[in-house]
N, C-alpha and C positions, 0 to 999 in steps of 0.2 A: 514881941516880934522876933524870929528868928535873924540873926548878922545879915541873913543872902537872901531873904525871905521877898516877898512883896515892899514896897517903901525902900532898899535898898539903893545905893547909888549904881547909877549906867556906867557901861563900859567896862572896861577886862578886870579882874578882880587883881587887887594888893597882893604884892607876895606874901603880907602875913592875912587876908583873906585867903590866899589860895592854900596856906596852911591850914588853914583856919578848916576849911572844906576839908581837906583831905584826912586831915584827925578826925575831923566827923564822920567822914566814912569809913575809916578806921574800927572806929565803933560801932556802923554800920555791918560793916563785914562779920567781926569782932562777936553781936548778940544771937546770931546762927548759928548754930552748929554744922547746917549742912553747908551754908555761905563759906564758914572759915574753913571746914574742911578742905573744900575747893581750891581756896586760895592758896594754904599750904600746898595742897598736892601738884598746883599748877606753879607756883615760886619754889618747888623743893626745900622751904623750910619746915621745921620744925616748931616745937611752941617755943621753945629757949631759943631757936636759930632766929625767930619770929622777932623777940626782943633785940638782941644783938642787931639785925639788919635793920632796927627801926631807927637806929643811931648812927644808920650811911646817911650820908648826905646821897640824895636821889630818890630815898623810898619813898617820902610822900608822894612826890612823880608816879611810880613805881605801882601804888596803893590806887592812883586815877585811872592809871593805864589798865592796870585789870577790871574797872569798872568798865572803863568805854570799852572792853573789849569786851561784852557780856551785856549788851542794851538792854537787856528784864530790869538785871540788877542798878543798872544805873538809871533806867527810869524810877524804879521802886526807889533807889537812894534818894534821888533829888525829888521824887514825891515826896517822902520821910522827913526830909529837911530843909526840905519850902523854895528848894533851889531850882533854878531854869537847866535843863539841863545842860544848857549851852554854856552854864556858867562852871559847870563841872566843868566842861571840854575845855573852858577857858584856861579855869585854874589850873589844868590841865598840862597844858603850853606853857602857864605863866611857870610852873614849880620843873619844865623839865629843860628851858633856858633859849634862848633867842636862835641856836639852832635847832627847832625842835620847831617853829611857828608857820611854816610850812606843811606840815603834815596835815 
């Protein structure tokens, strides 16, 4: 059973769930070529700048945010890996900080 999948626990996911999600879309993103392409050219990194920015604190936030900003792809994610997508949106808030839960 996937961590976020069906049978999972209710309510806003853990900050290390919402890690947890967000590296899985990572790899999401990450197994396209034309997904990653996108990402790079809409963050202006690079593949090397890609690594480097993956160790700010803020980019897993950062990796949510261009899903929910792209509803195909984050339906398609959270179909992929068994998640509600609300629980994306969740982790969402949860990884970019209690001024952010508003939005």
């Amino acid at each position: 059973m996937p961590p976020f999948g069906q049978g999972s626990r209710r309510g806003p996911p853990t900050a290390g769930e919402s890690e947890a999600i967000a590296i899985q879309a990572i790899g999401y993103i990450a197994a396209d070529d034309e997904r990653l392409g996108r990402f790079l050219a809409l963050t202006g990194l690079d593949p090397a700048g890609l690594r480097a920015a993956a160790r700010e604190p803020g980019f897993l936030a950062s990796v949510l945010d261009h899903l929910a900003g792209y509803e195909p792809d984050l339906i398609a994610f959270a179909t992929e890996a068994g998640i509600p997508p609300e629980k994306v949106a969740a982790a969402r808030l949860v990884l970019s900080g209690p001024d952010r839960w508003n939005d």
